[in-house]
C-alpha positions in Angstrom: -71.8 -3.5 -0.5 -73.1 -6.9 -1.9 -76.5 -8.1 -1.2 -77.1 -11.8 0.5 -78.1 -14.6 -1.4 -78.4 -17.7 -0.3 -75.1 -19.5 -0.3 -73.4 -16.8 -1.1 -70.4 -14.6 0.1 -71.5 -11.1 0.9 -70.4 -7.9 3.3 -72.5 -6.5 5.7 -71.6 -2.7 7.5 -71.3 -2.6 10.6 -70.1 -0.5 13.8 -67.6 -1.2 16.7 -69.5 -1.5 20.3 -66.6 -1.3 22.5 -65.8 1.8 25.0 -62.9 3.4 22.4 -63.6 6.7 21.6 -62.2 5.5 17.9 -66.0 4.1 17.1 -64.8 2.1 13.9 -66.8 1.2 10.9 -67.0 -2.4 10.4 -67.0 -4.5 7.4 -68.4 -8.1 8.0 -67.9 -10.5 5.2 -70.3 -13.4 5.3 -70.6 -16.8 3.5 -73.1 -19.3 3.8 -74.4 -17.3 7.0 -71.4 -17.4 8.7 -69.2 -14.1 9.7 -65.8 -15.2 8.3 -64.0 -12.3 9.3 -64.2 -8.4 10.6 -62.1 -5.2 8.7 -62.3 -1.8 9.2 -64.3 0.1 6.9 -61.9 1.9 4.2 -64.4 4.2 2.6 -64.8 5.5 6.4 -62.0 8.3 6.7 -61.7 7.7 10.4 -61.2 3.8 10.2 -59.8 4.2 7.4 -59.5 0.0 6.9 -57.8 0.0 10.0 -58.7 -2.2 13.5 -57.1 -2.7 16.9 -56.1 -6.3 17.4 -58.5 -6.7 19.2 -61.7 -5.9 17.1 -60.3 -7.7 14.1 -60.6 -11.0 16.3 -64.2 -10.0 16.2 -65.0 -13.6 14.8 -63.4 -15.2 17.5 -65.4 -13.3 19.7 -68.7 -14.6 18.4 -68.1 -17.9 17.7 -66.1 -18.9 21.1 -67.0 -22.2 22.3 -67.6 -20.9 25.6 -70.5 -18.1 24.9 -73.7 -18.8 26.2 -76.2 -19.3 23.9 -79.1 -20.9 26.2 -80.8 -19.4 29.1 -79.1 -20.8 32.4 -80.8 -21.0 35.9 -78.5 -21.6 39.0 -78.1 -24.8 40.7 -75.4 -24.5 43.4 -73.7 -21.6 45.3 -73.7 -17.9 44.2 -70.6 -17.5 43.0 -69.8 -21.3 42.1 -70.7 -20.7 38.4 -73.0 -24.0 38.6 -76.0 -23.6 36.0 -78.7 -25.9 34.3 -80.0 -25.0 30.8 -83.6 -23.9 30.9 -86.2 -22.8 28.4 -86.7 -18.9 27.5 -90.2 -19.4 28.8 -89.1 -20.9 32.3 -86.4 -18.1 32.6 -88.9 -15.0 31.9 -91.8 -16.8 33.5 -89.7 -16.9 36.5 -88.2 -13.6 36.1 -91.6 -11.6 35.7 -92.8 -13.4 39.1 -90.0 -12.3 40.6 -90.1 -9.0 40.4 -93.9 -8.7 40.3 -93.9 -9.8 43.2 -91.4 -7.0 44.6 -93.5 -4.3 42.5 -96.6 -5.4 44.4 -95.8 -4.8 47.6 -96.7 -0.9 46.7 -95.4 2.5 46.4 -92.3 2.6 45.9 -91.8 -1.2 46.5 -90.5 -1.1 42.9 -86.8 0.9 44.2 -85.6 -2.5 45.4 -85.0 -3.3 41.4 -82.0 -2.1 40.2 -80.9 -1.9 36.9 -76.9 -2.1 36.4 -74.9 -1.6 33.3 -72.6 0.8 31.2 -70.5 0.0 28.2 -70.1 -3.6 27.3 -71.9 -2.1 24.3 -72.1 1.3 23.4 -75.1 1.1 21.2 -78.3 3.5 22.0 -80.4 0.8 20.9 -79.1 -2.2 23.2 -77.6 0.3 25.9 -80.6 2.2 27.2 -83.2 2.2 24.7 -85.8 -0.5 25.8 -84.0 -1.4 28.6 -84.7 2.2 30.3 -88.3 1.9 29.4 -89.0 -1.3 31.3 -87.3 0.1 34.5 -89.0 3.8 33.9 -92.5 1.5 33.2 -91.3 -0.3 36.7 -90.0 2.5 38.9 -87.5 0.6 39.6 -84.4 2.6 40.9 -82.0 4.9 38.6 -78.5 4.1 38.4 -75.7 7.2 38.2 -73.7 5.5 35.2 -70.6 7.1 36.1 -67.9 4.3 36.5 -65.8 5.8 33.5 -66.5 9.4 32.4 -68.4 11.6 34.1 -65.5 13.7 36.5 -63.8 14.6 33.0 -67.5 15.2 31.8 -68.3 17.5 34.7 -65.2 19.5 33.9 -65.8 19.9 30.6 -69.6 20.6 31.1 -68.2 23.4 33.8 -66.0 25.2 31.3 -66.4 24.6 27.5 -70.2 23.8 28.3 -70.4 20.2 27.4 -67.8 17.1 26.0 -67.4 19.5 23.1 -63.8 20.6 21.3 -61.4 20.0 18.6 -62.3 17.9 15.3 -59.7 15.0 16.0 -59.0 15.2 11.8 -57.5 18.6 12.8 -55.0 17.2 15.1 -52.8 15.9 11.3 -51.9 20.0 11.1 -51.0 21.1 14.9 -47.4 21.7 15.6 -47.8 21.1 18.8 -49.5 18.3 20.5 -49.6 17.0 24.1 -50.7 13.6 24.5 -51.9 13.7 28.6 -53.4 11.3 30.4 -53.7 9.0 27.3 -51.9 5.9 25.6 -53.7 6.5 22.1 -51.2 3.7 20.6 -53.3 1.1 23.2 -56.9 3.2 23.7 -57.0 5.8 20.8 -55.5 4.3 17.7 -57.0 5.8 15.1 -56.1 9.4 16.5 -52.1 8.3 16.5 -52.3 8.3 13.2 -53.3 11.5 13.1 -50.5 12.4 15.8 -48.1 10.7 13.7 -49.2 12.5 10.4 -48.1 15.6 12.4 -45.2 14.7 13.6 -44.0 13.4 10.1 -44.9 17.0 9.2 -43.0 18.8 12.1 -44.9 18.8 14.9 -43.9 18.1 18.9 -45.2 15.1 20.6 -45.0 15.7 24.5 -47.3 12.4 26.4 -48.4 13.5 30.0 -48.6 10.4 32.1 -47.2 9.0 35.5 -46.4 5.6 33.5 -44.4 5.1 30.3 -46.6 4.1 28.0 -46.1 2.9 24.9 -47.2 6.2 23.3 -44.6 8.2 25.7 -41.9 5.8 23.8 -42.7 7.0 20.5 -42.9 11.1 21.5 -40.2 13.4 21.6 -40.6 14.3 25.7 -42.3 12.3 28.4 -43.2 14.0 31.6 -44.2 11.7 34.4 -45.8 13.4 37.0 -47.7 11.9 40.4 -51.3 10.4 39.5 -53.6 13.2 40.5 -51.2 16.3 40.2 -52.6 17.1 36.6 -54.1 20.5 37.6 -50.8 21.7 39.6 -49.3 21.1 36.4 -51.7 23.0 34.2 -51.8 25.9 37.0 -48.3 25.9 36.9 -48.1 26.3 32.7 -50.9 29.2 33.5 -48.6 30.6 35.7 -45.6 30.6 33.4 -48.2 32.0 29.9 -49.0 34.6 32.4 -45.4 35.7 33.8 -43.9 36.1 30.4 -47.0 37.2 28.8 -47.7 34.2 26.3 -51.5 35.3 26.0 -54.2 36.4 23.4 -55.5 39.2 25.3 -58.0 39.6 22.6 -59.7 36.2 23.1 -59.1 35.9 26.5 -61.8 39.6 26.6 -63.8 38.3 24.4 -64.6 34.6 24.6 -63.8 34.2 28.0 -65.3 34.6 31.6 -63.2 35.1 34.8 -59.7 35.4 33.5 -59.1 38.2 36.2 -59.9 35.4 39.2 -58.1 32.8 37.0 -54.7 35.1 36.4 -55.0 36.2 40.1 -54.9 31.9 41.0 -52.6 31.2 38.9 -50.2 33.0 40.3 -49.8 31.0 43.1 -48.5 28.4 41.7 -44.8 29.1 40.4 -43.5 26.3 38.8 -41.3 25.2 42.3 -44.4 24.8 44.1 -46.1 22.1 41.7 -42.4 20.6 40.6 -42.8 19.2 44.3 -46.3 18.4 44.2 -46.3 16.4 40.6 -42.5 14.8 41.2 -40.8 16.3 38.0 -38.1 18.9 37.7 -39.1 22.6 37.5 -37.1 22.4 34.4 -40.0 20.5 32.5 -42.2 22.8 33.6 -40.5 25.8 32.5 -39.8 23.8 29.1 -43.6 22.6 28.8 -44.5 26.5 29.3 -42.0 27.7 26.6 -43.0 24.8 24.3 -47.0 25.9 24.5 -46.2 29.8 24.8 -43.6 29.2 22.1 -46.3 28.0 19.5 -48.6 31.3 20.3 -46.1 33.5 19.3 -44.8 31.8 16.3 -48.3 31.3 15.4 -48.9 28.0 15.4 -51.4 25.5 16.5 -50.8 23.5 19.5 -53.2 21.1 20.6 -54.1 19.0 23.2 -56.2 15.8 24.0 -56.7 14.3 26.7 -58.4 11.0 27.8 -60.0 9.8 31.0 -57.5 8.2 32.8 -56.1 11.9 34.2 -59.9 12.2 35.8 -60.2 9.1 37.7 -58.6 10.7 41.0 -60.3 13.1 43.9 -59.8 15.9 41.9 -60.4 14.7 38.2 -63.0 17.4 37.2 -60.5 20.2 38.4 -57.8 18.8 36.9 -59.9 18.3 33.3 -61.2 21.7 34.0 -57.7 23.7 34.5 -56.5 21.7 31.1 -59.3 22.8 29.2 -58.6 26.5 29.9 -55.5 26.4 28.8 -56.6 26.7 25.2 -58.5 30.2 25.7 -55.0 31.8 27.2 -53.3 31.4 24.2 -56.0 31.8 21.4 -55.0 28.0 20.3 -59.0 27.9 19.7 -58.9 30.4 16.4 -57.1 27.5 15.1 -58.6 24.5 13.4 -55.8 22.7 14.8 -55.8 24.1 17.7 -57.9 23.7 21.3 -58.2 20.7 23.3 -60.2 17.4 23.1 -61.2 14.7 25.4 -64.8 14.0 24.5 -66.6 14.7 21.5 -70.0 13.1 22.5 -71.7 16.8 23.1 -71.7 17.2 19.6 -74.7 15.0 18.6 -78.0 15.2 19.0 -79.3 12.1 20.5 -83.4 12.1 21.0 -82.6 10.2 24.8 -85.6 10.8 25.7 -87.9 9.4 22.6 -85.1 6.3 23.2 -85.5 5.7 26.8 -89.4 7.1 27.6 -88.7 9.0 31.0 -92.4 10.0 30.8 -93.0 6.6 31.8 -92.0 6.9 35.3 -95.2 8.8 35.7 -94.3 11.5 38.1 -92.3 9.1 40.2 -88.9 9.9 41.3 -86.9 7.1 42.6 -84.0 7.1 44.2 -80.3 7.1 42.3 -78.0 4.7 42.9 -73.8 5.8 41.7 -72.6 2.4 40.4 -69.1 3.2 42.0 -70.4 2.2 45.0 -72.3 -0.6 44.6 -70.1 -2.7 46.9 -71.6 -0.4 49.8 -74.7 -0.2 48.0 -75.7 -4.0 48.2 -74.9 -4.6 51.7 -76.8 -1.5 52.9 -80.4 -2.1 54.9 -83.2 -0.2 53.9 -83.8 3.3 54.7 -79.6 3.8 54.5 -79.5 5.0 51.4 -83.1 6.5 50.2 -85.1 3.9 50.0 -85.2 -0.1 50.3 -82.7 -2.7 50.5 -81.9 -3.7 47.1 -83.7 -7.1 46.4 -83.1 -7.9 42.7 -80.3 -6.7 40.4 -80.5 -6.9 36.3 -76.8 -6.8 34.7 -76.3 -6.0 31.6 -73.5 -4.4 29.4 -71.6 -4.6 32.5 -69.4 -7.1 34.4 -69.0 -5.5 37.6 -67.5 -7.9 40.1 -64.6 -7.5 37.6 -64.9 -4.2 37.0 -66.4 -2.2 40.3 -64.1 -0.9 42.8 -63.3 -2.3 45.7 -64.4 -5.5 44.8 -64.1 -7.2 48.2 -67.6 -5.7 49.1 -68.7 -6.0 45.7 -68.4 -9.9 45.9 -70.7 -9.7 49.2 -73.0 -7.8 47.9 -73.4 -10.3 44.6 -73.5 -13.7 47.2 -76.4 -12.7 48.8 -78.7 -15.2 49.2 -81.3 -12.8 49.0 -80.8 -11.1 46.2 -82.1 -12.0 43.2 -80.0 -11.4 40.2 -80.4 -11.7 36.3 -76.8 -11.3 33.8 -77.6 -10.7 30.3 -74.6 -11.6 28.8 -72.4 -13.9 26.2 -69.9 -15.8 28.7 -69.8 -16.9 31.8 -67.9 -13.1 33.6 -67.2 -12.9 37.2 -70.5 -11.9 37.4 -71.9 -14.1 35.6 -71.4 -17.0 38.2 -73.3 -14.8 40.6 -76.7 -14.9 38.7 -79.6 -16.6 39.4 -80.1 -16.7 35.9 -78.1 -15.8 32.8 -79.7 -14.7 29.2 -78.2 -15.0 26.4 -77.5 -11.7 24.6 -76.5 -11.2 20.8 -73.0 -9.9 19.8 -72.6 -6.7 17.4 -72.8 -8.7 14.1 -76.7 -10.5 15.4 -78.3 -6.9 15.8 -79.2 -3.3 15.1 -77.9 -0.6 16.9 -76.8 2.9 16.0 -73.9 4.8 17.6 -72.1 8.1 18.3 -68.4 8.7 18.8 -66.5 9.9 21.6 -63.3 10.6 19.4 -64.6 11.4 16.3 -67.9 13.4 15.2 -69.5 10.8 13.0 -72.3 8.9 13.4 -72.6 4.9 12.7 -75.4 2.5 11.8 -74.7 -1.7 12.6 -76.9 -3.9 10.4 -77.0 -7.6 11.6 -74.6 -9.1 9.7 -75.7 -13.1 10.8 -78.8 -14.6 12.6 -78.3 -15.0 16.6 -76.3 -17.7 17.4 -78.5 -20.8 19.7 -81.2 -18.7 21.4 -79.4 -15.8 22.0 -81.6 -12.9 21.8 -81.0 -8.8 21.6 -80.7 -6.9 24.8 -83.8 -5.0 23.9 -85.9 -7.8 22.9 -85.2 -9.5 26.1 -87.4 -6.6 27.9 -89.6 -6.7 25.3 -90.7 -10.2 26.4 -90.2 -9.3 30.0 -92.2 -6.3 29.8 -95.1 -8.3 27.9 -94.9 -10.9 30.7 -95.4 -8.3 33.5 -98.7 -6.7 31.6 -96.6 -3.7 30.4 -99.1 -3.3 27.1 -97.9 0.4 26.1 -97.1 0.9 22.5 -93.8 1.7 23.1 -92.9 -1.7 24.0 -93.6 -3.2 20.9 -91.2 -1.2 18.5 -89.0 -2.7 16.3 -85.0 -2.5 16.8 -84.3 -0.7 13.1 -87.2 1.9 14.2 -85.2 2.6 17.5 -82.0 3.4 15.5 -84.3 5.7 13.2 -85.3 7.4 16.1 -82.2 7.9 17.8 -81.2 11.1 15.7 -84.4 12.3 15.0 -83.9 14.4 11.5 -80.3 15.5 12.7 -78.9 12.3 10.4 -79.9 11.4 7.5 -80.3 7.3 8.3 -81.0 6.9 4.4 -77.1 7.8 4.3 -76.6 5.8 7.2 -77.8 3.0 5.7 -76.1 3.4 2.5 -72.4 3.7 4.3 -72.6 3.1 7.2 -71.4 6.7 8.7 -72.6 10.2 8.3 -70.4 13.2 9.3 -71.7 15.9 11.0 -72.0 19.2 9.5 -69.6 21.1 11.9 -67.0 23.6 11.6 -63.5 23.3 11.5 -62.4 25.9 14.3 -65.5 25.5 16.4 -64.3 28.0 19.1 -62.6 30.0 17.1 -65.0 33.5 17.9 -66.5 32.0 21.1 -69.7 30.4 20.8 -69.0 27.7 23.6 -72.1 25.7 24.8 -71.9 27.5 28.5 -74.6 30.3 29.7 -72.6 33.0 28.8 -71.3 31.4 25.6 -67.5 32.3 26.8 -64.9 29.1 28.5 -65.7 29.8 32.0 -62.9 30.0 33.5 -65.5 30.7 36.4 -68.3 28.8 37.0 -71.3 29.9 38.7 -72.9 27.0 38.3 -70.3 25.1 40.7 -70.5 28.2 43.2 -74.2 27.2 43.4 -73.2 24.1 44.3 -70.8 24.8 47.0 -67.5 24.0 44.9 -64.8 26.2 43.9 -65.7 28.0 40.9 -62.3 28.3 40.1 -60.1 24.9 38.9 -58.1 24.5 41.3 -55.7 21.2 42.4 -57.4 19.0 44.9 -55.1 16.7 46.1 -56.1 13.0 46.0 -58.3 10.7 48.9 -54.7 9.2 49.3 -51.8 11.5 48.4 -48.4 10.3 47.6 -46.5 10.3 50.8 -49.1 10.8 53.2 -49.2 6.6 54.5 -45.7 5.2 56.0 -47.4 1.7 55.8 -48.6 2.4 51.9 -45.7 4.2 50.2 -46.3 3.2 46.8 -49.0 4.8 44.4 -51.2 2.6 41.9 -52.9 3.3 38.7 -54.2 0.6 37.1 -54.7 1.5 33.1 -55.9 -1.3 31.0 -53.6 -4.1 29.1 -53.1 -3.1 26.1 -55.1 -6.1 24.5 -57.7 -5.9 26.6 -60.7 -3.7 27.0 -61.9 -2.9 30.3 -62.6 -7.0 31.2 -64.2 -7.5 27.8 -61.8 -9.7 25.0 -60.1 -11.1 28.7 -61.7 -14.2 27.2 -60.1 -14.3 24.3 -57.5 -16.7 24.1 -55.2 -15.2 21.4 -55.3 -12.1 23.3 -54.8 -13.7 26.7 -51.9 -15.2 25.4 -50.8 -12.1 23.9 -50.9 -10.3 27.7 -49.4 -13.5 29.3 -50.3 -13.1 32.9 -51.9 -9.9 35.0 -48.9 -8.4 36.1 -47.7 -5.4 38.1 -44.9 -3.0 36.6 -42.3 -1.9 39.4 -39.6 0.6 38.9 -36.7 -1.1 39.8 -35.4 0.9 42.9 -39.1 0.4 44.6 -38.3 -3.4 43.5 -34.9 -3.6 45.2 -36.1 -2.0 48.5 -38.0 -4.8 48.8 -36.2 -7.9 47.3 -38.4 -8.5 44.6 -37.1 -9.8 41.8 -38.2 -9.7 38.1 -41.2 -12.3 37.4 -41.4 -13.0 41.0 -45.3 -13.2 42.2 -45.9 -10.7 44.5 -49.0 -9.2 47.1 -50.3 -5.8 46.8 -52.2 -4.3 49.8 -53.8 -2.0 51.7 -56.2 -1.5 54.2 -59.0 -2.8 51.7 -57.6 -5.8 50.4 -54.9 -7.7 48.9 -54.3 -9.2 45.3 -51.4 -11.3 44.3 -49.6 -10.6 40.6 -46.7 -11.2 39.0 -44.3 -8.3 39.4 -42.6 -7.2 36.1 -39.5 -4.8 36.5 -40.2 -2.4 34.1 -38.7 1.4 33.0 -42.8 1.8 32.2 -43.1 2.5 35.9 -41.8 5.9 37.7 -40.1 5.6 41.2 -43.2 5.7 43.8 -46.1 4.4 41.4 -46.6 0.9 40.9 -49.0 -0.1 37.4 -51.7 -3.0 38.0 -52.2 -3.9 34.4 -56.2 -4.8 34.6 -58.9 -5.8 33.9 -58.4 -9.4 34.4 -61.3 -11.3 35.1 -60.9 -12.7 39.0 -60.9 -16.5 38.2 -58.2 -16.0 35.4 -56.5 -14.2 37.9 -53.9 -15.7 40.8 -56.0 -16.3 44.1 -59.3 -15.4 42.1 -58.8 -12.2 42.3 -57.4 -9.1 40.4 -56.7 -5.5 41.1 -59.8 -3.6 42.1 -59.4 -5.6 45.3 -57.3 -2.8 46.3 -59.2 0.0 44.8 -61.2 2.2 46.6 -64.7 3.5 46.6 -64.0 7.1 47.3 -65.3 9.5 44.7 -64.6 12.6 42.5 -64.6 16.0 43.2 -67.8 16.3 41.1 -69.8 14.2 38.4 -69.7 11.3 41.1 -66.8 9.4 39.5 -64.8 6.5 40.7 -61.0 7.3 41.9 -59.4 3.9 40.8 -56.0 5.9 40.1 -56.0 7.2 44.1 -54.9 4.6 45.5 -52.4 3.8 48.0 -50.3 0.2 48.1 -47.6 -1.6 49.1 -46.2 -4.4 47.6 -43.9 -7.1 49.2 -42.9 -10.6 47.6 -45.5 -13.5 48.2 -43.9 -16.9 49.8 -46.2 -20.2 49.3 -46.6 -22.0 52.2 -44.1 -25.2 52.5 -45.7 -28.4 51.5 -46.5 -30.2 53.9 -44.8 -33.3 54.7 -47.3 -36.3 55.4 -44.9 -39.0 55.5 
């Protein structure tokens, strides 16, 4: 890549932030100091020059009229978005005071701080690097960041030993593939190329998902089952491998741990008993079995990834932990295209603990708070839930009055009067006009950061490719200046961004190669599995866990139906999921205009006999409710939605949505079976058509 000169044109690598498990590398070009536009990297295999529509807007991002680029104190109402531009030194002067003054009242005082935030950037340098230090350094409470992964984490952790599996590269040469719980085309390009590399070679495309996504369009089956019936499906498969004797016996005795329990539950579930559960024929079953079996004894690979949306219902971790076993029954692991994959995080060796300084907290051991429930959370009194009320609330990499479910309570806890409340952000978000006071944070191409993958097994390095924009600062030089304005002098405070990103992998990468291309693979192998070696304590896939025995769970997977099972409400028939518009990323880009205009409206996809029972018509605006809340939407008759399930597109911010509101109004606070996660897809609706009042006549 060139180096700057002044008034020049010259290219600068960089990473993609966003929550994609795709982790692009970026090239910037810049001229005269200005970002003139974003690519994907093409000397980086996995990007391979490629970006989602949304990323390659990147500019557009940055330089939006509307980003903040000026520290902002509140003038009128939480919640009114009314703000006066202040100085950096009023802002942290008044910030510091603040919560000095909670951290003075004594032991433990500091608990009613809480930090909030998750992956509006999924750098670890301006995710939890510095930030983590100035909360350890306070005391201030921890925060359970589990609003997106951690059920499917949990499962994986419970039965492969971590968010370990197949090299997504490998997934070119399977014959086989099942796409479930995922709509790469929308959330995973970069690994439906792969998918369609292998299907231009031969392979089968089957897509798992209650809705038909626009990756189920372009597969050769679609099976859509109930939200939440995942592991009566896999169960069901098990049983079928089993019955006709579709197994590697050899691996399954070697590499494996409880198949004897796991072939004794399996059994119980014939393919009639989950055909009635999931809402498909036993026919698909059966055909699913013979497809998977079918590849064992022609011996080829079959392989399988899967993606979160499958673990965001009571039972996600069982249902992510009966998937992943399915691999070990067949042998699929001896081949490099063969296995499963949902996460490949596991496989790098972040120093977490040189980034984010628990040693800091001194002994201390405040209290956790699980940021799915933060909507209970900040309208609990003291003492309710561990320790004090919380008082004061820093955002950052987060938006969650969009985001957080249940978002009724979420909106009551942010317009407290007394609760103080800082947003680091770049516009003006949902939360955002709650704030007392909103700092302006750099984008991805002002910075440094360093990244892992979640879909890949590379590591990235972004280089700040322009100067902050106005006064915007980094995430982690804002608590620098915070920490040096509450008397925090410890060395650690004072370390540069670039030596962060050094320190991240320790001497596991090579940042002189990071430097030079912006990536560095990881030495792995290609068939990780393939002789055992999982990451568990016995080094076998436990199809047993001990370790969930201990605490008080099945150690089996097993299906656990959801908080709010199909069927089970008269007054709420319908099921909702509610997967994320395709241009859109959680609520971040929702801003965007070109995108916006792209997505149109926020609308809910009906099939069009659950339409007709109720006289909606297509494009007509309609209510969704329940016994939490209500959101209005326009209703879009669509063969993307199954009989019975009705798909909120989100995440719209509220005030771009109709009646200032958007779909986790209806959502529900009820958590996983374990890892703590958020059940957004167990949820129970109805929908009817919404009549404006008449105008009134005032002649």
């Amino acid at each position: 890549m060139n180096s700057p000169t002044p008034d020049s044109t010259h290219t600068v690598l960089g990473a993609c932030p966003h929550d994609c498990p795709d982790t692009c590398s970026l090239v910037t070009t810049v001229r005269n100091g200005i970002a003139i536009k974003v690519q994907g990297n093409p000397a980086h295999a996995h990007t391979d020059g490629a970006l989602c529509t949304k990323v390659s807007r990147y500019t557009e991002r940055t330089y939006h009229a509307e980003r903040i680029l000026f520290p902002l104190k509140r003038t009128g109402p939480k919640g009114a978005g009314q703000f006066e531009r202040v100085s950096w030194d009023t802002a942290l002067a008044d910030i510091a005071a603040r919560l000095s003054s909670i951290v003075g009242r004594g032991k433990d005082a500091a608990q009613a701080i809480l930090p909030y935030s998750y992956a509006g950037t999924m750098g670890l340098v301006q995710g939890e690097s510095m930030a983590s230090r100035f909360f350890h350094r306070l005391g201030a409470s921890l925060l359970d960041r589990t609003i997106c992964a951690t059920a499917g984490g949990a499962g994986l952790k419970h039965t492969l030993g971590g968010k370990v599996g197949m090299r997504v590269e490998q997934f070119a040469h399977a014959k086989l593939i099942l796409i479930w719980g995922s709509n790469s085309i929308g959330s995973n390009l970069h690994f439906w190329r792969y998918a369609q590399l292998a299907k231009r070679n031969g392979a089968k495309l089957i897509c798992i998902d209650p809705r038909r996504t626009e990756t189920a369009d372009k597969c050769h089956e679609h099976i859509a089952l109930l939200p939440g019936t995942d592991a009566a499906l896999a169960l069901a498969l098990m049983h079928e491998l089993i019955r006709n004797d579709w197994l590697d016996h050899d691996y399954l005795e070697k590499y494996t741990l409880g198949w004897d329990a796991l072939r004794d539950h399996a059994l119980q579930w014939p393919p009639a008993r989950a055909a009635k559960i999931c809402g498909i024929t036993e026919d698909q079953i059966t055909a699913l079995a013979l497809d998977y079996g079918g590849a064992y004894l022609r011996g080829e690979p079959a392989a399988i990834r899967m993606n979160y949306g499958l673990q965001r219902v009571k039972g996600g971790g069982n249902a992510v932990r009966a998937i992943a076993s399915l691999p070990a029954l067949t042998g699929a692991w001896r081949h490099a295209a063969g296995g499963v994959l949902l996460s490949s995080s596991g496989a790098f060796a972040v120093d977490r603990g040189a980034l984010e300084r628990p040693d800091l907290l001194k002994g201390r051991t405040p209290r956790t708070i699980n940021m799915s429930t933060i909507g209970d959370d900040l309208l609990r009194p003291a003492s309710t839930n561990g320790g004090p009320a919380v008082e004061a609330l820093v955002v950052y990499n987060s938006n969650p009055v969009a985001v957080a479910p249940e978002s009724s309570k979420v909106v009551a806890g942010f317009a407290r009067e007394d609760l103080f409340t800082v947003v680091l952000e770049h516009f003006q978000t949902d939360t955002a006009d709650y704030a007392d006071y909103i700092l302006p944070a750099t984008t991805q191409l002002e910075h440094w950061d360093v990244h892992l993958s979640y879909g890949h097994t590379d590591a990235l390095l972004n280089q700040p490719a322009i100067a902050p924009l106005g006064e915007a600062k980094p995430n982690t030089q804002i608590f620098r200046e915070l920490a040096q304005r509450m008397g925090m002098t410890d060395p650690c405070f004072a370390e540069s961004d670039e030596s962060l990103c050094r320190l991240a992998y320790g001497d596991a990468v090579d940042f002189e190669v990071l430097q030079r291309q912006g990536y560095c693979t990881l030495p792995l192998p290609d068939a990780p599995f393939a002789t055992g070696g999982f990451p568990t304590p016995s080094g076998r896939c436990e199809f047993v866990s001990e370790r969930l025995a201990a605490m008080g769970l099945d150690a089996l997977p097993t299906y656990v139906p959801n908080h709010e099972p199909f069927g089970s409400s008269k007054e709420f028939p319908l099921a909702m999921i509610s997967p994320p518009a395709r241009n859109f990323l959680n609520s971040s880009f929702v801003n965007v205009k070109s995108l916006r205009d792209i997505e149109g409206e926020p609308l809910l996809e009906m099939h069009a006999s659950d339409a007709q029972a109720r006289g909606i018509a297509d494009g007509q605006t309609v209510r969704v409710f329940n016994q939490r809340g209500e959101y209005r939407v326009m209703a879009r008759i669509s063969a993307r939605a199954r009989p019975g399930v009705v798909n909120g597109l989100g995440v719209w911010w509220r005030k771009l949505g109709l009646a200032g509101t958007n779909v986790n109004e209806v959502t529900s606070q009820a958590l996983t079976d374990m890892g703590g996660g958020p059940t957004f897809y167990d949820c129970l609706v109805e929908v009817k058509p919404f009549w404006p009042a008449a105008p009134v006549n005032s002649a």
